[in-house]
C-alpha positions in Angstrom: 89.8 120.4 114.9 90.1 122.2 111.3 90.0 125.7 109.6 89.6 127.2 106.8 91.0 129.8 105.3 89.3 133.0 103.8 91.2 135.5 102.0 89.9 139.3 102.5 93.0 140.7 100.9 92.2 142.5 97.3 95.2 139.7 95.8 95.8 136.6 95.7 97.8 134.6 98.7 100.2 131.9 98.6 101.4 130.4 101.8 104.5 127.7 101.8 103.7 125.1 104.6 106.8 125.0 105.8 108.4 121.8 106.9 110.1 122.7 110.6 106.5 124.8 111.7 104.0 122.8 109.9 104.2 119.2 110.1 105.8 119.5 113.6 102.6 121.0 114.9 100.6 118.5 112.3 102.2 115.7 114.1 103.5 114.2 110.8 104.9 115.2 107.7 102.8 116.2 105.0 105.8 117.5 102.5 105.7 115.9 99.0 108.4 113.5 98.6 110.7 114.2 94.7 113.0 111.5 95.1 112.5 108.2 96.8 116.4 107.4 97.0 117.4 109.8 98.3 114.3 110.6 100.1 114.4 115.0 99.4 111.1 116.3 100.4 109.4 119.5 99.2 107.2 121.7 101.5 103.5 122.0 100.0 102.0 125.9 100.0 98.7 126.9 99.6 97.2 128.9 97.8 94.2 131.1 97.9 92.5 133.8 95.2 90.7 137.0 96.2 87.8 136.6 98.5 88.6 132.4 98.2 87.8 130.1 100.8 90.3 127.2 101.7 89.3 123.3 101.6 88.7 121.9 105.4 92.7 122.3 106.5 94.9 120.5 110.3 94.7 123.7 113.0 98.7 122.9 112.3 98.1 125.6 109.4 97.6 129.0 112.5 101.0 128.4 113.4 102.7 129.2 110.3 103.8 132.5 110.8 103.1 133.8 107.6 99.3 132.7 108.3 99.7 134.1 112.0 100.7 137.6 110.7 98.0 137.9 108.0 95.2 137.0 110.5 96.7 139.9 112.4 95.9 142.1 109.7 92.6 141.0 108.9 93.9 139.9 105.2 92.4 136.3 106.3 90.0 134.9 108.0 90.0 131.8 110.2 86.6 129.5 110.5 87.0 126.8 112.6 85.2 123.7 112.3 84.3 121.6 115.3 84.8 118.1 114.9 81.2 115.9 114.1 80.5 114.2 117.4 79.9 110.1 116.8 76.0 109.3 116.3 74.7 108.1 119.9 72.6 105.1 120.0 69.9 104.7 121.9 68.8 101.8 124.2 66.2 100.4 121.9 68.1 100.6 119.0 70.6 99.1 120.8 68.5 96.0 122.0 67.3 95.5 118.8 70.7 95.2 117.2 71.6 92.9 119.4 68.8 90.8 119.3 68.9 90.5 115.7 72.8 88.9 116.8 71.3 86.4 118.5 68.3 86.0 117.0 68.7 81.9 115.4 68.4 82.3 111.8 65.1 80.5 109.9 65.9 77.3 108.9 68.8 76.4 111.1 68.8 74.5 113.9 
């Protein structure tokens, strides 16, 4: 599932996505990486302007707690965005796909 972010607060709010909350609850890690030798990472942040909403962002984002205590204070809102369920296909659209598979092509024998 995903969020976005909307920021109620009268200024603008920047939020570090922190490396030991946010991509262990992401699953992976999402920090920038500023030197392949030596492999240092950076943590990405996010930030939002007055009354700005946030592209489509990982649930992983609620449990920063920097996020968790300004949705406490109502300075943002959360929206969250179910995932789109996958296109069902019916039975005759079904059959027709695969008859058009087996179908022998003109021409061919």
């Amino acid at each position: 599932m995903t969020v976005i972010l909307i920021n109620r607060a009268r200024r603008m709010k920047v939020f570090t996505l922190a490396h030991a909350t946010y991509c262990e609850a992401l699953g992976s890690c999402g920090c920038t990486v500023v030197d392949r030798r030596s492999g240092r990472r950076v943590a990405q942040s996010l930030t939002l302007a007055t009354g700005a909403r946030s592209p489509e962002l990982p649930e992983a984002v609620l449990k920063l707690g920097d996020v968790i205590r300004a949705v406490a204070s109502g300075e943002l809102g959360v929206e969250r965005i179910a995932p789109k369920p996958k296109p069902r296909i019916s039975k005759t659209e079904r059959s027709s796909v695969e008859s058009r598979r087996t179908r022998p092509r003109k021409g061919s024998r």
